[in-house]
C-alpha positions in Angstrom: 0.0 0.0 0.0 1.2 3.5 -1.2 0.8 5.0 3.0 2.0 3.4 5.6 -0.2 3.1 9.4 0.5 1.2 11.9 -1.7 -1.6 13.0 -3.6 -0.7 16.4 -4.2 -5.2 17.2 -2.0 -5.6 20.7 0.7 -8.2 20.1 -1.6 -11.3 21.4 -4.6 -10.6 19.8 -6.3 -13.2 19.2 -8.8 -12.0 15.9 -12.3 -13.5 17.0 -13.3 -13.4 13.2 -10.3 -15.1 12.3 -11.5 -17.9 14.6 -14.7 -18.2 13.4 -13.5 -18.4 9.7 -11.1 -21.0 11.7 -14.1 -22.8 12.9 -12.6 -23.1 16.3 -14.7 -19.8 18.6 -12.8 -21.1 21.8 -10.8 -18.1 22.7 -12.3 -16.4 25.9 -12.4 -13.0 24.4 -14.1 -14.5 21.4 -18.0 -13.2 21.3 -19.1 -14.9 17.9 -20.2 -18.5 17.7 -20.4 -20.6 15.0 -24.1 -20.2 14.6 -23.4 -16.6 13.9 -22.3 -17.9 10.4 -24.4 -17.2 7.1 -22.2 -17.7 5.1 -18.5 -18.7 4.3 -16.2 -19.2 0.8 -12.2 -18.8 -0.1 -12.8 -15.0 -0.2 -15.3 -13.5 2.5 -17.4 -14.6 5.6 -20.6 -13.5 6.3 -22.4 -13.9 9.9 -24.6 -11.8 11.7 -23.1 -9.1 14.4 -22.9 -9.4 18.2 -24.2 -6.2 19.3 -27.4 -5.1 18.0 -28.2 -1.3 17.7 -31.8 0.3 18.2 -35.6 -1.5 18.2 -34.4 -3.9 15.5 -31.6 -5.7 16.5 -29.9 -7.8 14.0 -27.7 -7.1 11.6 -25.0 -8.8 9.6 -21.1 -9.0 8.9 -18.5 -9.0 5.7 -14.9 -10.0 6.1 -12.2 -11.2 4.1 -11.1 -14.6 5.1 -7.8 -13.5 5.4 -6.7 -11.8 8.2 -6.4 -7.8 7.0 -6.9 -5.3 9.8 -8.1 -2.0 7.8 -9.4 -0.8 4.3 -5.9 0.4 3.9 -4.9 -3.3 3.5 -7.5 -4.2 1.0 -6.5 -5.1 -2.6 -9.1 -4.0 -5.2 -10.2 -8.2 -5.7 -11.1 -8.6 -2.5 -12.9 -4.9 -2.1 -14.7 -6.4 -5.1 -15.9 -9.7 -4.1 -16.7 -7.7 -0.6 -18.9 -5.2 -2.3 -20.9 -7.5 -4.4 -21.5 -10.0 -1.6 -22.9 -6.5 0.6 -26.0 -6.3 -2.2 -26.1 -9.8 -2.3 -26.8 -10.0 1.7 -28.9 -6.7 1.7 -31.1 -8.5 -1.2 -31.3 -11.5 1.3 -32.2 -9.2 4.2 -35.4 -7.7 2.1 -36.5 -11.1 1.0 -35.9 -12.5 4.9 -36.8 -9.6 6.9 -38.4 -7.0 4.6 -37.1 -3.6 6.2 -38.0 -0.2 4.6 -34.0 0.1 3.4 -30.7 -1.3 4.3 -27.5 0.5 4.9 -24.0 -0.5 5.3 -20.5 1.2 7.0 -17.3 0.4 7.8 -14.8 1.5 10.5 -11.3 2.0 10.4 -8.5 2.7 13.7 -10.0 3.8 17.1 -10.7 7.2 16.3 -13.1 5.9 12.8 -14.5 3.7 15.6 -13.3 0.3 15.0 -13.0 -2.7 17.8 -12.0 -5.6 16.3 -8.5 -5.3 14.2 -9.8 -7.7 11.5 -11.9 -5.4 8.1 -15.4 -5.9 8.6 -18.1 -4.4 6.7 -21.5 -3.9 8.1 -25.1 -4.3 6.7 -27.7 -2.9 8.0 -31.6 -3.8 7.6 -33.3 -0.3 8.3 -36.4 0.9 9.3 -37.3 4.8 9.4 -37.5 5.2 13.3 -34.6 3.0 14.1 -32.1 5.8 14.7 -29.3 4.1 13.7 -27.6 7.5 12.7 -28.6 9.6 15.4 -25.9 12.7 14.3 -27.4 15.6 12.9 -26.7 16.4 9.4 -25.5 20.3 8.6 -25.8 21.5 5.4 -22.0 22.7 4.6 -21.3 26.2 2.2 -19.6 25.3 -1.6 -16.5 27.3 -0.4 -16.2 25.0 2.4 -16.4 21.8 -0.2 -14.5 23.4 -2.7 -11.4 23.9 -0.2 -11.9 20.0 1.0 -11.7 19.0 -2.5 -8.6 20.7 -3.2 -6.9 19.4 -0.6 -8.0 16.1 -1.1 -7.5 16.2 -4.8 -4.0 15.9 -5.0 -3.8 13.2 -2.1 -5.6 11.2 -4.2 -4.1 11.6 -7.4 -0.7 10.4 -5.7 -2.0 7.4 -4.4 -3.8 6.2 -7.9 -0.7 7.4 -9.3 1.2 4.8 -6.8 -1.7 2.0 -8.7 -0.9 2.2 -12.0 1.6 0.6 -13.6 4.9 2.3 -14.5 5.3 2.9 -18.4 
């Protein structure tokens, strides 16, 4: 990967998803169980989450197999198989549960509010009084996009740059 961060996992972690793709949940810290577990191939693992949020508890899980702490390790295959299986389980949700609309988010290091050092993408079944987002939304000027897209503009342009293959 073009940046480098360092990994926030202590240095005995033991990754609860990584046990469950493992089969083996034993671990005293580990939470899931293996009837958490929707669904698993080479690539991703699908199982439904821990903690519930709101009136309608129950959402589920996407992780790569492999053990990859953050988006920042991602390679664009498995982002890809990640992404499609996300419609494929919020299609499943609507024909299990039928919710109003389904959302999904990610975390990333303890200040994007991630807890478990393994990537995990949620999905969300959502209903319109479930205030699962609960922060208020401000309406921001042009200027003040304008300048944040400048500054990000060239940030991203250097690491796309750092993609593509040299000539």
């Amino acid at each position: 990967m073009p940046v480098a961060w360092e990994s926030h996992a202590p240095p005995d972690y033991a990754c609860p998803f990584c046990g469950l793709v493992a089969g083996d949940v034993s671990h005293p810290a580990n939470r899931c169980e293996l009837g958490d577990l929707v669904h698993q191939d080479e690539h991703v693992v699908v199982f439904i989450a821990c903690d519930g949020f709101g009136p309608y508890p129950g959402h589920a899980m996407i992780c790569p197999t492999e053990h990859l702490e953050a988006l920042y390790d991602m390679d664009d295959g498995i982002l890809a198989r990640i992404s499609s299986m996300s419609r494929d389980v919020a299609l499943a949700m609507k024909l299990a549960w039928d919710p109003e609309g389904t959302s999904t988010r990610q975390h990333n290091e303890p200040a994007g509010n991630q807890h478990v050092w393994h990537y995990h993408l949620h999905v969300f079944p959502r209903w319109r009084d479930d205030m699962l987002y609960r922060q208020v939304r401000a309406p921001l000027s042009p200027e003040f996009r304008a300048q944040k897209a400048a500054e990000l503009r060239p940030a991203l342009e250097k690491v796309l740059a750092e993609k593509r293959p040299s000539a």
